[in-house]
N, C-alpha and C positions, 0 to 999 in steps of 0.2 A: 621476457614475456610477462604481461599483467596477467597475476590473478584471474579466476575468474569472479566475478560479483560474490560478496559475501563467502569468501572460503578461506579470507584471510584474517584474523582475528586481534585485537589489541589485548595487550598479556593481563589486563585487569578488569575484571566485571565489579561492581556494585548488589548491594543483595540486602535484602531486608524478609525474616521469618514471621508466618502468624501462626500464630497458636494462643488457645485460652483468650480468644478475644483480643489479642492485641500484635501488633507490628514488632517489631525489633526494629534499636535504633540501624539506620543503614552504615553497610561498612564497605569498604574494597575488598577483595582479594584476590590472589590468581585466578584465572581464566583456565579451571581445570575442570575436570571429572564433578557434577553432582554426585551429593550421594542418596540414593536411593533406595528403597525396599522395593523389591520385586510386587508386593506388593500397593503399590501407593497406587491409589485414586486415577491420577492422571494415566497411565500405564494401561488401568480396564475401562474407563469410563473417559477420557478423552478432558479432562475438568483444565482445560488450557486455552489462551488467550496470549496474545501478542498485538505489538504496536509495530511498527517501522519510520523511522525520523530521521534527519540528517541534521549535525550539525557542518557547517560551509565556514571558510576562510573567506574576510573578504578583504577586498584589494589592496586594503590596508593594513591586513595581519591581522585585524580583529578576529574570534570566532564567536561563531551565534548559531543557537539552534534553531531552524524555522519550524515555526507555528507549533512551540511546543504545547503552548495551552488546550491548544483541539486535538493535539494527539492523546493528549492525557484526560479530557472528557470523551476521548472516543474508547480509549483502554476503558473506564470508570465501566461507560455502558455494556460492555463485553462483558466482565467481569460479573454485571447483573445480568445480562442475560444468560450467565454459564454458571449461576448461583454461587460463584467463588466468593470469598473475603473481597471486598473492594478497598482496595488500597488510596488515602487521600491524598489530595492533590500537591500539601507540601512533601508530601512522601516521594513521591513520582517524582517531583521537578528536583529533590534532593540528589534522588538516585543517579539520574539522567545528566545532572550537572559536574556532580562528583564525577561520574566515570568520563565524561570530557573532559575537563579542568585539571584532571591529573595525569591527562595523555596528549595533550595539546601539538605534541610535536607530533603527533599521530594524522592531525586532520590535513591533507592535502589540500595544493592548491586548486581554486576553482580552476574547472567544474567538479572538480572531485571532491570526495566529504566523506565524514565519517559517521557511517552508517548506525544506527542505534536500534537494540533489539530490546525493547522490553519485554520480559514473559512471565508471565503468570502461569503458576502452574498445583495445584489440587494435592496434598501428598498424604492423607491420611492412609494406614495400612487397614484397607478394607477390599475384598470381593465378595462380599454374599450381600451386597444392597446396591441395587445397581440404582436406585429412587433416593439415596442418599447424598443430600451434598457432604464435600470435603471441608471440614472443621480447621484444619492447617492447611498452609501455605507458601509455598516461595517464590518470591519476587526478586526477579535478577534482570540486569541489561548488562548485556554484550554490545560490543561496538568493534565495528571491520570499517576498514579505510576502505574506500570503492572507488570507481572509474563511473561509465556511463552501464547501465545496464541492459542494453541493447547494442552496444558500442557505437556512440556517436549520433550527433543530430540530423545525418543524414540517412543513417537507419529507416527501412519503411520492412514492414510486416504484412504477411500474406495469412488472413486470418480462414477460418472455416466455419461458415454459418450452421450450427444445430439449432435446428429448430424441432427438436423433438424433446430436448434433456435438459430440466435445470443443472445451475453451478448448484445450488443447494435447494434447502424447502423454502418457503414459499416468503416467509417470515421473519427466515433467523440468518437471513444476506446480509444483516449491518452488525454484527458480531464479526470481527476479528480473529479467527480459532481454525488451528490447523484441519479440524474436520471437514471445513467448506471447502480449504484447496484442494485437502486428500480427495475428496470425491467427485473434483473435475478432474484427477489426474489422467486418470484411464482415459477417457475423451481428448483431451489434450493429445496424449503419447498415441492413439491411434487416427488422430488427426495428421501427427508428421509423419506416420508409417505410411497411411494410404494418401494423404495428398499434399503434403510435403508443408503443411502449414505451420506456423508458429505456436498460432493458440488458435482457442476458439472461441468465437463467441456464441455465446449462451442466448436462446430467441423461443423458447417455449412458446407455443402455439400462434407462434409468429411474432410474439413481443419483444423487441430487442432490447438487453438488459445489459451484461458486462459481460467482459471473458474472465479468464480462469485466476487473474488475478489485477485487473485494473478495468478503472469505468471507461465506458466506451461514449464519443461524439460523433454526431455527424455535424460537419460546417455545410451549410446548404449557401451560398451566396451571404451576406448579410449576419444569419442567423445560425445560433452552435441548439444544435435540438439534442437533450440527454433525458435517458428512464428519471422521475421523481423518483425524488427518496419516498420509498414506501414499503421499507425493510426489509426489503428481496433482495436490495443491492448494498456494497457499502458506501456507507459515507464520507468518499474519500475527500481526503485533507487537498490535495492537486485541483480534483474535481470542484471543492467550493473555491480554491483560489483564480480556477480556470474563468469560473461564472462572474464572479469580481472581476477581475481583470479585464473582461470579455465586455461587460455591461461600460463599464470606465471609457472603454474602446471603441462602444457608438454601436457595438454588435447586439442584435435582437434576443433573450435568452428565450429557449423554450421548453421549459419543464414537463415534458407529457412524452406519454406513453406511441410511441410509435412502431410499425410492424415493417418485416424484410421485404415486402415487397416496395412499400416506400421507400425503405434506404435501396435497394439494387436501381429501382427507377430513377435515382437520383446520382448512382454513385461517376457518371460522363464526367460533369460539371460539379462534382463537391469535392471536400476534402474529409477524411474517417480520421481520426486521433486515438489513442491510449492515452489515460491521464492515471498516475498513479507517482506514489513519493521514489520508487526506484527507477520509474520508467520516463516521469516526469511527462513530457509530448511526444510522445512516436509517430509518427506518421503510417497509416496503413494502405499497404499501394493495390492489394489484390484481395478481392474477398470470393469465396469457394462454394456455391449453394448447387448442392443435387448434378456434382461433377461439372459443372459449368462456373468458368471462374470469369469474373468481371474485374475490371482494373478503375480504378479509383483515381479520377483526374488523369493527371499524365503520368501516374505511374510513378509521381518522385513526390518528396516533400512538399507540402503548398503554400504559397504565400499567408495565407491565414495561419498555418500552422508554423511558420518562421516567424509573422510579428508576434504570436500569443506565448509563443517559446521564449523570444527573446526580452518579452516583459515580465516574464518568471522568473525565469535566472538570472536577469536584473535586480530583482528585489533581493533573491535569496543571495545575489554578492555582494549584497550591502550598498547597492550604487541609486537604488529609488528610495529617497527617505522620506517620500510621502507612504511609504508603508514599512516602518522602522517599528510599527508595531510589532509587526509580524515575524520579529527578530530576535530572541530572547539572548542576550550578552552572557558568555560563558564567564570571562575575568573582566 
């Protein structure tokens, strides 16, 4: 029996300390127990940040990690936005390389990859200044071999429209940091209790934004319509590669702001996506507003969402080298 997603772990992390203004060189070590003071920063005040990234096997034994550059300006920005130490970019791409490059037998054959956890985390022993940032720091990735995280590309998800409750505030949706998921989770878990949903999507005063942890698409004929970035949502790494890919493809992009009652009006004849680096393209077959549930196309995967999948994990197996950019070579 697989794993489930992420709860299986490779025996060695990577880790680099900041303290007195500066980094520590990075090093390996077991995949154990931090150590901690009860009181450290992250603990009462939440001063953490994480990435998500894979590196993939491709057909030829190579591994490479995609698009590690934008995961690592996307950590950078977190990191500012949670007033932590920002760790530089050869720091990160040291880490990140190391802890692959020395676990190689670790990363599965596609579609499978080995999943990388950067995190950032706040650790000075302070509680009486909650307006205080944390002066030290630990930077570690972990890396779990994974499978599909929805299992499989014929997967479809039956979402539930809130349109009463942000995922988070209004501003600090392009931050990376366990706060934002913790406070969809309640929403989510009584999403599946009362109507049997996956996740939810997030639609405050009827603008549809993302669910609880990947951006959300409607394909309307032609055209992929998603919320702009305007830092209520994140800026995911699948998400810009979707819109690239999409444009390349002769497809319309439409960056703006749209409401539920357009996407229900539309969902007969369209197809709904999840785009996210663990979820990669899901397809969404049923979506949930005010007990009344609408099915989305015919209820199965959609043509659109077969060719934009299949030019995804094309690239990330190494088989499209008009975008070998996008491929950072482990050895």
């Amino acid at each position: 029996m697989t794993a489930p997603f992420g709860t299986k772990f490779a025996p060695l992390i990577s880790v680099s300390h900041y303290a007195d203004g500066h980094w520590s060189t990075a090093q390996l070590q077991p995949a154990e127990s931090l150590p901690l003071h009860p009181a450290s920063h992250v603990l009462h005040y939440s001063s953490s940040c994480f990435e998500g990234l894979k590196a993939y096997r491709g057909s030829t034994g190579e591994v490479h990690i995609y698009r590690l550059d934008m995961h690592i300006q996307r950590m950078q920005n977190s990191a500012r936005l949670l007033h932590l130490p920002q760790p530089d970019t050869a720091l990160l791409e040291t880490l990140m390389l190391s802890v692959v490059s020395q676990q190689l037998d670790l990363v599965p054959a596609f579609p499978g990859s080995l999943y990388l956890r950067p995190t950032l985390i706040g650790i000075d022993e302070m509680i009486g200044s909650a307006g205080k940032a944390s002066g030290s720091a630990i930077l570690y990735v972990l890396a779990s071999p994974v499978g599909d995280y929805f299992g499989g590309s014929e997967k479809t998800l039956r979402l539930l429209i809130d349109d009463q409750n942000m995922r988070t505030t209004p501003s600090f949706g392009e931050a990376k940091t366990g706060g934002n998921y913790a406070a969809a989770l309640r929403f989510i878990a009584q999403a599946k209790a009362e109507h049997n949903c996956d996740q939810v999507l997030f639609c405050p005063n009827s603008n549809v934004q993302e669910t609880g942890a990947a951006n959300f698409f409607l394909i309307n004929g032609n055209s992929l319509i998603t919320k702009p970035l305007d830092g209520s949502i994140l800026p995911g790494v699948t998400r810009d590669s979707l819109l690239t890919l999409a444009r390349e493809l002769g497809y319309t992009i439409e960056e703006r702001d749209f409401t539920v009652d357009e996407l229900l009006d539309s969902t007969a004849d369209s197809e709904c996506v999840l785009s996210g680096t663990a979820a990669v393209l899901t397809s969404v077959s049923e979506l949930v507003h005010n007990d009344t549930t609408y099915q989305v196309g015919n209820g199965h995967v959609g043509p659109h969402t077969q060719k934009l999948r299949q030019a995804l994990t094309d690239i990330q197996a190494g088989k499209n080298q008009n975008y070998s950019h996008w491929l950072r070579p482990v050895v």
